[in-house]
N, C-alpha and C positions, 0 to 999 in steps of 0.2 A: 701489501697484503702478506700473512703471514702465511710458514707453509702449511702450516694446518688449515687455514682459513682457505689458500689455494686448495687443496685437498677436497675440503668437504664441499666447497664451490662445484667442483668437475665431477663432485657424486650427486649433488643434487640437483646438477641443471642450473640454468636460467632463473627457469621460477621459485625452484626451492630453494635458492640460494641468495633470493631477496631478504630473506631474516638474520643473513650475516653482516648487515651494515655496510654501511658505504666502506669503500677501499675496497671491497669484494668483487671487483669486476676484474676479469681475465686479458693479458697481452699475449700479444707476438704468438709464438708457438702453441701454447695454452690455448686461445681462442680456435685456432683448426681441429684440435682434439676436441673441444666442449660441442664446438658444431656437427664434427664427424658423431659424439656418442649421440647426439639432439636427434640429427637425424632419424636413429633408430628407437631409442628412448623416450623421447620427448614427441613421436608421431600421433599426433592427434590430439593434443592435450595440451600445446602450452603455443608460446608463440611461433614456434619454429614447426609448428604440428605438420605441418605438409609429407613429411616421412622420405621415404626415398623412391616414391613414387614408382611408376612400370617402365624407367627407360632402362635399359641392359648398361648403356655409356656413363648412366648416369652410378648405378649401381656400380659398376667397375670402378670408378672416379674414386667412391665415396671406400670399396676394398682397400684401395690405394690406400688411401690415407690413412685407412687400422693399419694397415702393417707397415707404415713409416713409423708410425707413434707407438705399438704397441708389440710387444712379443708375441713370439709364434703361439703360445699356449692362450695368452687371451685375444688373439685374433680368432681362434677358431672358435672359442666361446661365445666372442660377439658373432659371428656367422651362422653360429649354430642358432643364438639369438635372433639375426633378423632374417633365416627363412621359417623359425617357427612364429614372429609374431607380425610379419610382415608378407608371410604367404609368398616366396620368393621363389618356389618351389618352378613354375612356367620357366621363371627368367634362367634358371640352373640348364635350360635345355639350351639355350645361346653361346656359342663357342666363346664368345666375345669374354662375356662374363665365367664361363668356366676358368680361363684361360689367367683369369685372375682372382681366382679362390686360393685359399689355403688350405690343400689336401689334408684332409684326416678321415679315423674311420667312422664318424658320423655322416660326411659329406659324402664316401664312398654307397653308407645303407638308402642314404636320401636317392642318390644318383640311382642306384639298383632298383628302387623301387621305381622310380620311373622310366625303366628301363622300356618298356614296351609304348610308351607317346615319344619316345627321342626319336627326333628325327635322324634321320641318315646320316647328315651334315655335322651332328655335335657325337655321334659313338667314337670317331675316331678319339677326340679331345676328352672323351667321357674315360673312355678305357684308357688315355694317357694318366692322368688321375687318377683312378685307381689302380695304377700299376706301380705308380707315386708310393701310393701306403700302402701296396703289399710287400713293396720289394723293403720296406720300412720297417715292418714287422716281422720281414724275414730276415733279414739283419739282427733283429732283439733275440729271435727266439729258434733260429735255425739249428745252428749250431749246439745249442745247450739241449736242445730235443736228441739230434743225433746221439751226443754223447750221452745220456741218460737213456737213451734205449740201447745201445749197448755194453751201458755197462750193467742195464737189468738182465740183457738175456743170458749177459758173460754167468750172472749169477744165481739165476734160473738152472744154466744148464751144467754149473759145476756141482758133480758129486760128493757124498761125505759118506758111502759106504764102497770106494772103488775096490778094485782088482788088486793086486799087489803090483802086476805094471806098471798101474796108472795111479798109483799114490804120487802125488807133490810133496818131494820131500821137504823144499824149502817152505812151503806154505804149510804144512803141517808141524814142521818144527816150530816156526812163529806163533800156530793157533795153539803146542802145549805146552809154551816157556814156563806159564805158571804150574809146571806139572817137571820142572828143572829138580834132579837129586844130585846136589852138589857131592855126595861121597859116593854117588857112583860117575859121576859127571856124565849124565847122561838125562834127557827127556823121554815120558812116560807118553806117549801117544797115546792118550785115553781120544781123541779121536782124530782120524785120518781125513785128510783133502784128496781128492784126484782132480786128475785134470778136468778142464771143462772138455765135457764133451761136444764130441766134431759137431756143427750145426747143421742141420739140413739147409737146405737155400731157403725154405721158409721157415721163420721158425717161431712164430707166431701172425694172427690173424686180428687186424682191426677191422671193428665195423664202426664208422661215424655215422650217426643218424640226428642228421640238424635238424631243428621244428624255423623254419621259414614265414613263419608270422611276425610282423609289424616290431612287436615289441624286442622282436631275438632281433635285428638287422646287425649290431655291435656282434655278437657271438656269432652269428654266419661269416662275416667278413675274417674272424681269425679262427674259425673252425676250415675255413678254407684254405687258408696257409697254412695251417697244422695237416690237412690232409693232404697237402700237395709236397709236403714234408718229408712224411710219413712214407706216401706214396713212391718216396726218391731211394728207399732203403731195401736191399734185395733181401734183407733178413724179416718184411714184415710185407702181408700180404693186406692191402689196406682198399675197404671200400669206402665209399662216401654217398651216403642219399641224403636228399632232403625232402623235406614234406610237408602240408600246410593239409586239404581236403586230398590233396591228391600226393606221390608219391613218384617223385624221379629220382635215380640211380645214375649219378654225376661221375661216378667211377674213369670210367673212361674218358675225361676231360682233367685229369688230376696231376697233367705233364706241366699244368697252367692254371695256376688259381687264377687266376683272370678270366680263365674261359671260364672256371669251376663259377665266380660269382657270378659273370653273367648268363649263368646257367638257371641262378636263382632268380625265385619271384617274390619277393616281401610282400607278406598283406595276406589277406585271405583267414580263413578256420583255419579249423587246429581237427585232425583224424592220428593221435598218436596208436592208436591200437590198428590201424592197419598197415602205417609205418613198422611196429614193430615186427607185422605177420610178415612184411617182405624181410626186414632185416634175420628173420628166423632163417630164413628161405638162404640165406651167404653165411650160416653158420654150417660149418662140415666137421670144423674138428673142436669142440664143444669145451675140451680142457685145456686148449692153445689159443681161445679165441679173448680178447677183450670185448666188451662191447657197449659201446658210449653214446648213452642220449643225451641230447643237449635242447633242452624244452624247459618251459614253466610250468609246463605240465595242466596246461586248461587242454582239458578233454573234452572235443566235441564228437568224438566218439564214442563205442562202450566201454565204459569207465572198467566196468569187473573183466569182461576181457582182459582189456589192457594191463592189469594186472596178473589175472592167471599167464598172460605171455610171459611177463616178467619174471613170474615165480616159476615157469617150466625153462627158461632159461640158465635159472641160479640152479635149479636142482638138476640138472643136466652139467653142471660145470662152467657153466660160462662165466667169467669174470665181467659183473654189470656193474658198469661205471654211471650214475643221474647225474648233468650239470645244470643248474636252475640257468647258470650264465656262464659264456664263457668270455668274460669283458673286465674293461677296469674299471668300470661302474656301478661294480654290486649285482647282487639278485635284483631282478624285475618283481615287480608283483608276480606270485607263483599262486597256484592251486597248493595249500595247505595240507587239506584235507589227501591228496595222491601221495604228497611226500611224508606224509605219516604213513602210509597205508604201505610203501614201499620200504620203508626202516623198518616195516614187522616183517618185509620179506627179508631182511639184511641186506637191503642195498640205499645207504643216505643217500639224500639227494641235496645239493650247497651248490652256491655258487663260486668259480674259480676264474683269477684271474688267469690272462695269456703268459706270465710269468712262472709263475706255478703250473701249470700243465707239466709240462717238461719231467717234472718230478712226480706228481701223481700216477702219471703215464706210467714209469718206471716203477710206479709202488704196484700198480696195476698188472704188468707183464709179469714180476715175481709172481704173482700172486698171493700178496700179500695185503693186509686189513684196510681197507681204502679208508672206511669210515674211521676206523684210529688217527690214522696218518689226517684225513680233515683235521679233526678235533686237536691235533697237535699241531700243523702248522697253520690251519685257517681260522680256525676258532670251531668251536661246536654246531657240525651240520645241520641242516635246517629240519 
């Protein structure tokens, strides 16, 4: 067989693979893989249709064998694959099979959602897993958050009208080299640097306000690492709620994203106007404050409310950040029609990956033009 002919054989199965002529049939190693994809693939539909059936041993056997054959990035694929078409969802609650999954954060929103049927017996093994990929994601993106929030507030809080004290003389002479008179040898400070000024212990205010329905479970899982982040820096006073009809304040669990997720509940409505009347409610200091929705913005609440919040926010000073997503997956299907209605207040609304945060956050605390900075580095907001 040739390797093309091997190739399109192990894409189309058994059956579809009858029209590549004889010499098409699969050996040795080949054939465990063809069976392993059959199993999921091929369930109900060809000769192998029996599928992977309700045994937890069996299910585990059959994990086994994707992650001898396949890499980590298309095992979680195919996982992600057979608890959506194989409803594998019950057997996730069996330590057995936990135990031999490949953590990611699909597998961690699937787990959270059914956090309230797990039995006693599978939370320990359940929270081992997802402590799996937060500590994963806190590794990508810990670090480079830190640094980018302070080196927003370093630049926030340095003056360009100081004292004659508190002029930087090194740093003002660098900002008017182009302002150098070589026959007086000397620079013309047409303008002046001072030092940054001292910071208070807070010196800015986050509010994260996650939407906790079905379709966000990817952007909760790393809204909660960013808040637990966030949460670690004495220079930034950070809350965290999240909300679907109802409305929890996770703030106080944010020593642990782990507790922060299993804090949440996936699924349910959507009430983003009364999420945001609480979130009004942790605003005190209105020109220090960020403040970041992270929703699609389907309102099953009132819709003009929930805008006139938004617009009495921006006109009071608050720096409102909309994220449709916070994932590497893209925007979900959003409400359209809010995120138009929110750009006439000046505040886009785009989806951003966990990569990029770090920086927006940063363009955010300056307080400087969020919606540019989209349009520049993500592409033109939605």
């Amino acid at each position: 067989m040739t390797e093309r002919s091997r190739r399109w054989r192990l894409v189309l199965g058994e059956a579809g693979g009858e029209g590549l002529g004889a010499g098409a049939d699969l050996a040795g190693e080949d054939r465990t893989v063809d069976r392993a994809l059959g199993e999921l693939y091929d369930a109900g539909s060809g000769p192998r249709g029996a599928g992977l059936g309700g045994s937890a041993p069996r299910v585990a056997r059959w994990l086994g064998d994707i992650r001898t054959y396949f890499p980590t990035s298309v095992v979680q694929v195919v996982q992600r694959d057979a608890v959506d078409r194989l409803g594998l969802q019950r057997l996730l609650l069996e330590p057995e099979l936990l135990r031999a999954v490949e953590p990611d954060v699909h597998l961690v929103g699937t787990l959270l959602s059914l956090r309230d049927v797990m039995p006693t017996e599978v939370r320990a093994t359940a929270r081992q897993v997802v402590r799996t990929v937060v500590e994963e994601i806190e590794r990508r993106v810990a670090q480079r958050t830190r640094t980018a929030v302070a080196g927003a507030l370093d630049r926030a809080n340095r003056t360009r009208r100081p004292r004659p004290r508190d002029v930087d003389l090194g740093r003002t002479i660098a900002a008017n080299l182009a302002h150098y008179l070589p026959e007086h040898r000397t620079v013309v400070p047409e303008r002046l640097v001072g030092y940054a000024r001292r910071q208070r212990s807070v010196a800015r205010d986050v509010v994260l306000l996650v939407d906790q329905s079905g379709s966000m479970a990817e952007s909760v899982v790393h809204a909660g690492v960013f808040g637990a982040v966030l949460a670690s820096l004495s220079t930034l006073k950070t809350s965290m709620v999240v909300f679907d009809t109802a409305v929890v304040d996770l703030t106080d669990q944010l020593a642990d994203p782990v507790d922060v997720l299993f804090g949440t509940q996936l699924g349910g409505g959507t009430d983003i106007n009364r999420a945001i009347a609480y979130g009004q409610s942790l605003v005190t200091r209105p020109a220090d404050t960020t403040f970041v929705l992270i929703s699609d913005l389907y309102e099953g609440g009132v819709q003009e409310e929930m805008l006139r919040r938004v617009g009495s926010l921006v006109a009071a000073g608050v720096q409102v950040v909309v994220l449709l997503a916070l994932s590497d997956s893209g925007a979900p299907a959003y409400d359209a029609a809010n995120a138009a209605a929110l750009a006439e207040l000046g505040v886009p609304a785009f989806a951003c990956t966990p990569d990029a945060f770090p920086d927006l956050l940063a363009v955010a605390l300056e307080g400087g033009d969020v919606g540019a900075w989209a349009e520049r580095d993500l592409g033109r907001p939605r």
